[in-house]
LONUVEX-805808 format. One record per residue (C-alpha): residue number from 1; x, y, z negated. Coordinates in pm, whole numbers, plus 50000, padded with zeros to 5 digits. Each point is the difference from the previous one (the first is absolute). Layout:
// LONUVEX-805808
<node num="NUM" X="X" Y="Y" Z="Z"/>
...
***
This chain:
// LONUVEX-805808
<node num="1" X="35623" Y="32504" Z="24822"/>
<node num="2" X="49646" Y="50038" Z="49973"/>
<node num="3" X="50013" Y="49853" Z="49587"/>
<node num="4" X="50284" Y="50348" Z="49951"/>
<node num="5" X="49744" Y="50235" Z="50163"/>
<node num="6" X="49704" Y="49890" Z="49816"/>
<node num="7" X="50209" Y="50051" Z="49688"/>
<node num="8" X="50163" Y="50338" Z="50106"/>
<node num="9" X="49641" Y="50118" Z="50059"/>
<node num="10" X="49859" Y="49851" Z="49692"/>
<node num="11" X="50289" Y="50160" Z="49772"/>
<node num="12" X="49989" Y="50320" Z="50166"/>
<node num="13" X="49626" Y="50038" Z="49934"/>
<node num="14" X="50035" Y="49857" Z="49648"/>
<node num="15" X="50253" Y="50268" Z="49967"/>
<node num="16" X="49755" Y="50289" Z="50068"/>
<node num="17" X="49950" Y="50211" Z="49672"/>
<node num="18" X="50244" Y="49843" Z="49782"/>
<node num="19" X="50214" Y="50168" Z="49761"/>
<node num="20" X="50278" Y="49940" Z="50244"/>
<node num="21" X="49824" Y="50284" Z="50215"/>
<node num="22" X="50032" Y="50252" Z="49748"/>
<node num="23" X="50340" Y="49926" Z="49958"/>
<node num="24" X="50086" Y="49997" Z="50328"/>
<node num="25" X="49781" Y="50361" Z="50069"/>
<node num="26" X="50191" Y="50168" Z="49691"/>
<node num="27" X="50374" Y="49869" Z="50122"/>
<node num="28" X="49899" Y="50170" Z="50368"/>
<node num="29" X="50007" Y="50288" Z="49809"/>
<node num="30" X="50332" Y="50015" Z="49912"/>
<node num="31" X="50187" Y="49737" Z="50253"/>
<node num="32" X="49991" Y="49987" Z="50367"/>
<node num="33" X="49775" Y="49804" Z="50127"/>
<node num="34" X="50229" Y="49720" Z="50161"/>
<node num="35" X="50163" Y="49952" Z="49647"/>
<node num="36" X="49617" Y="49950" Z="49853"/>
<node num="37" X="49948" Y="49775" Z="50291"/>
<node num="38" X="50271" Y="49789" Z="50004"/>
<node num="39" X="49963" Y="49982" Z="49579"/>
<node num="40" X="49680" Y="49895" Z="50022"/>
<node num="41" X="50098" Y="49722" Z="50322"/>
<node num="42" X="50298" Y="49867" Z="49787"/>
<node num="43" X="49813" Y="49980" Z="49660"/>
<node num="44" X="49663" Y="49848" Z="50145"/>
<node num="45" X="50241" Y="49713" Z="50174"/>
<node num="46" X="50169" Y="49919" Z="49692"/>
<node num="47" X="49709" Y="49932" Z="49804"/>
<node num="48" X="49816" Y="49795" Z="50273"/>
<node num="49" X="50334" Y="49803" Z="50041"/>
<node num="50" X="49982" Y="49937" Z="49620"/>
<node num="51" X="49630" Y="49917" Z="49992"/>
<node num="52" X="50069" Y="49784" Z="50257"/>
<node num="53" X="50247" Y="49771" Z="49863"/>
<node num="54" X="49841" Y="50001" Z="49662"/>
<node num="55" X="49678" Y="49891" Z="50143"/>
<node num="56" X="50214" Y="49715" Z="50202"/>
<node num="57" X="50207" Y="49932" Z="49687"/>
<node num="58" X="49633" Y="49967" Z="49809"/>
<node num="59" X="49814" Y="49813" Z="50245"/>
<node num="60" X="50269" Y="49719" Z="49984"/>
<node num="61" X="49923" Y="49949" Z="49604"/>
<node num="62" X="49579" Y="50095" Z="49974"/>
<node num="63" X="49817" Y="49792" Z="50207"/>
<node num="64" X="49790" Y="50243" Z="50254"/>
<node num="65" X="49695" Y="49946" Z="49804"/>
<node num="66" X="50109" Y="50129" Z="49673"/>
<node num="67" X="50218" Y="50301" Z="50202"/>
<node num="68" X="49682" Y="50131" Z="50182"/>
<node num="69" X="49817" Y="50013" Z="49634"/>
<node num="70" X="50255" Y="50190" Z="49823"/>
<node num="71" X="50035" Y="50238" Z="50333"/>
<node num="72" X="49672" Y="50052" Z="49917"/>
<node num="73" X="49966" Y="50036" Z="49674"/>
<node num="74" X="50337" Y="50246" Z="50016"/>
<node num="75" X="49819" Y="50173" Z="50255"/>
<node num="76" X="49713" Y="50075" Z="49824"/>
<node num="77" X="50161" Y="50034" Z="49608"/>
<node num="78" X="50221" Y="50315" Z="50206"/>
<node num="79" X="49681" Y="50153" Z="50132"/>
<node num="80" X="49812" Y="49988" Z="49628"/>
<node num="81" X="50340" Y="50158" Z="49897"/>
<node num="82" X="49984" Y="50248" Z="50260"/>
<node num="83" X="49617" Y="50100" Z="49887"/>
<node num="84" X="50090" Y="50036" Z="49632"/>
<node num="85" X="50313" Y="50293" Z="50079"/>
***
């Protein structure tokens, strides 16, 4: 229990400021707010169920070593990517 809090707070905070906020501020404008809510609930737990069983499915093939590299290489190739737009 306390490994799904950490992670709900750590993805919530992540979550601050992204795109995903604008998105969800300019569909409040024209939905109700439960819709936007629920949306946003269902979409954000189908893609952390997917990235969940791809990292699974991954982790049984790349040896933990080489997986934590290209996290972080991935990580920091989408932030250069992010600078240059």
């Amino acid at each position: 229990m306390v490994s799904f809090l950490w992670s709900f707070f750590f993805i919530a905070i992540a979550e601050m400021g992204d795109k995903t906020q604008l998105v969800a501020l300019s569909f409040a404008t024209k939905y109700k707010p439960t819709k936007v809510l629920l949306g946003i609930f269902i979409g954000t737990l189908v893609i952390h169920f997917l990235s969940v069983m791809i990292g699974e499915k991954l982790s049984t093939f790349i040896p933990l070593q080489y997986l934590k590299i290209l996290i972080g290489v991935s990580f920091v190739g989408f932030g250069i990517w992010t600078l240059k737009r």
